[in-house]
C-alpha positions in Angstrom: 3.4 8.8 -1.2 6.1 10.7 0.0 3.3 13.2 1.7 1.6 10.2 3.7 5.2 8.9 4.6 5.4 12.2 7.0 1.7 12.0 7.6 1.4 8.7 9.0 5.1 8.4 10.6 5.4 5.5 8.3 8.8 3.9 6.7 7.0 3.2 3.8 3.8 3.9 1.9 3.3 1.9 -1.5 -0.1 2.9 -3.7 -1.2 0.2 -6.0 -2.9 0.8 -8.6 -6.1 -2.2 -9.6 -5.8 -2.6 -13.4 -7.7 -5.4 -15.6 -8.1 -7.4 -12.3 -4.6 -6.8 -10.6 -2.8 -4.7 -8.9 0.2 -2.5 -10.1 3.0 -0.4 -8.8 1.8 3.6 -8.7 4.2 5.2 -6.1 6.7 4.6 -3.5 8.1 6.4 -0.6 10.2 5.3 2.0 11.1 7.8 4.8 14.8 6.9 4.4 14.8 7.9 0.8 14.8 6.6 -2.9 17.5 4.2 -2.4 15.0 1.8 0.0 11.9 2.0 -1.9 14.0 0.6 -4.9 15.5 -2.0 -2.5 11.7 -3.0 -1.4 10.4 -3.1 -4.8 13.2 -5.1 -6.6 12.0 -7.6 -4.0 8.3 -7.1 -3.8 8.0 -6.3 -7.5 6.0 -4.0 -9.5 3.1 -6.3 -10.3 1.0 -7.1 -11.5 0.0 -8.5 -8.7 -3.0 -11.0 -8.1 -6.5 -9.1 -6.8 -8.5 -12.8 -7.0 -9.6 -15.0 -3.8 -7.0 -16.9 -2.3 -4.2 -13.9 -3.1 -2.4 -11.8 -0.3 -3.6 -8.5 -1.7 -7.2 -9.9 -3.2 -7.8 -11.0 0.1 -7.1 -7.4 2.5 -8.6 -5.7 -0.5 -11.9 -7.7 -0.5 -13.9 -6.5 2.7 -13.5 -2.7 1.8 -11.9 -1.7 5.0 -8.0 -0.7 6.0 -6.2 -3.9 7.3 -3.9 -2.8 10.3 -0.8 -4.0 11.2 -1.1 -7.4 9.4 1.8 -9.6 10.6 4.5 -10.4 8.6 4.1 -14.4 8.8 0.4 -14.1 7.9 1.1 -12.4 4.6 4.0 -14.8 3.9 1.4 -17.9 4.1 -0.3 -16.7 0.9 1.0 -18.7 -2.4 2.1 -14.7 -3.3 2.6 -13.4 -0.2 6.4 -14.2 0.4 7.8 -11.2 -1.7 5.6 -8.5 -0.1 6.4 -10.2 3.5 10.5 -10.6 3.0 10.6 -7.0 0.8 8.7 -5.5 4.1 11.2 -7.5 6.6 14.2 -6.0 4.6 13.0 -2.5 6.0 12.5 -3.0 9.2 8.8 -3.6 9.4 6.9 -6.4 12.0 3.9 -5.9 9.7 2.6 -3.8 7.2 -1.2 -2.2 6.9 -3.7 -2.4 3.8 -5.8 0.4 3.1 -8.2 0.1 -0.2 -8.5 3.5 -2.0 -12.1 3.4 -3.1 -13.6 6.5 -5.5 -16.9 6.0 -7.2 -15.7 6.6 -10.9 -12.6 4.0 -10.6 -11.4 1.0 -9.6 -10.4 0.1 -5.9 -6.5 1.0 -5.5 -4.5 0.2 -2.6 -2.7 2.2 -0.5 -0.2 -0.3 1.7 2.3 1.1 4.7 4.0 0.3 7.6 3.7 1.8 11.1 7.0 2.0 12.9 7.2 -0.1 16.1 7.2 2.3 18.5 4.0 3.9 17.0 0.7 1.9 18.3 -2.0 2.7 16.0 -4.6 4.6 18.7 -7.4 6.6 18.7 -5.1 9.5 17.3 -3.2 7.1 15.1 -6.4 5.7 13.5 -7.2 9.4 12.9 -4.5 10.2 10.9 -4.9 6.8 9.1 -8.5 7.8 7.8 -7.5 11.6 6.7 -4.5 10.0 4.5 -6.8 7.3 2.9 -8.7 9.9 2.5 -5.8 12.6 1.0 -4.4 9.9 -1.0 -7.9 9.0 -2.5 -8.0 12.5 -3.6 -4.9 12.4 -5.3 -4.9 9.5 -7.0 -8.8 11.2 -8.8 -7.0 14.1 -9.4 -4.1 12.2 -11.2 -6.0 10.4 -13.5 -7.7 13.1 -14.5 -4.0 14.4 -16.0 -3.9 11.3 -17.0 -6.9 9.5 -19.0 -4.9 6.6 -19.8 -3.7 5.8 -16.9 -0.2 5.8 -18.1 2.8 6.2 -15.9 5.1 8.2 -18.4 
């Protein structure tokens, strides 16, 4: 996380992990260190968090393609999407971008991150977007192959 943080100029970039039908925490970085990803998750949460129809997550997850730039109010109309909205507003961020992490032997994870405000997601930016889903993808299949169980230690 704290690889694609750098890579995408991002504050923040949260993995979620889909287990038995929800979401969970997987790893946090925030450009301004450990002490702000805490902050965001003791107000987002660690999950799980709901991957159904009708859910803030389930819903950006469902077509299969990166959400970008998802304004804040719009997540915060969602019956779950006030902690993810106000955790993201406590950093800084206008709106916050959906990615799913889809590999052909797992379930579909989620990377989510926000883009800073003076950085408009481009032809470049959209670039570097697609190689991190695409590094973080990779990591996440070569973490669970350490780890067969899925367990966070």
């Amino acid at each position: 996380a704290l690889d694609l943080v750098g890579l995408l100029q991002s504050e923040l970039v949260w993995l979620l992990g889909e287990r038995r039908g929800d979401f969970e925490h997987l790893a946090i970085g925030c450009e301004r260190a450990e002490k702000e990803a805490r902050r965001f998750l003791s107000v987002a949460g660690s999950g799980p968090f709901g991957a159904g129809v009708g859910t803030a997550l389930g819903e950006a997850s469902r077509s299969g393609r990166p959400r970008l730039d998802w304004p804040l109010p719009e997540i915060s109309r969602f019956p779950d999407g006030a902690p993810l909205a106000d955790a993201a507003a406590r950093i800084g961020a206008r709106g916050i971008s959906l990615a799913p992490l889809i590999s052909p032997s797992r379930p579909m994870d989620l990377m989510l991150f926000t883009s800073p405000t003076t950085l408009s997601l481009d032809r470049r930016g959209a670039s570097a977007v697609a190689v991190a889903i695409r590094h973080a993808t990779m990591g996440l299949e070569l973490w669970r192959k350490g780890h067969p169980q899925g367990g966070l230690g």
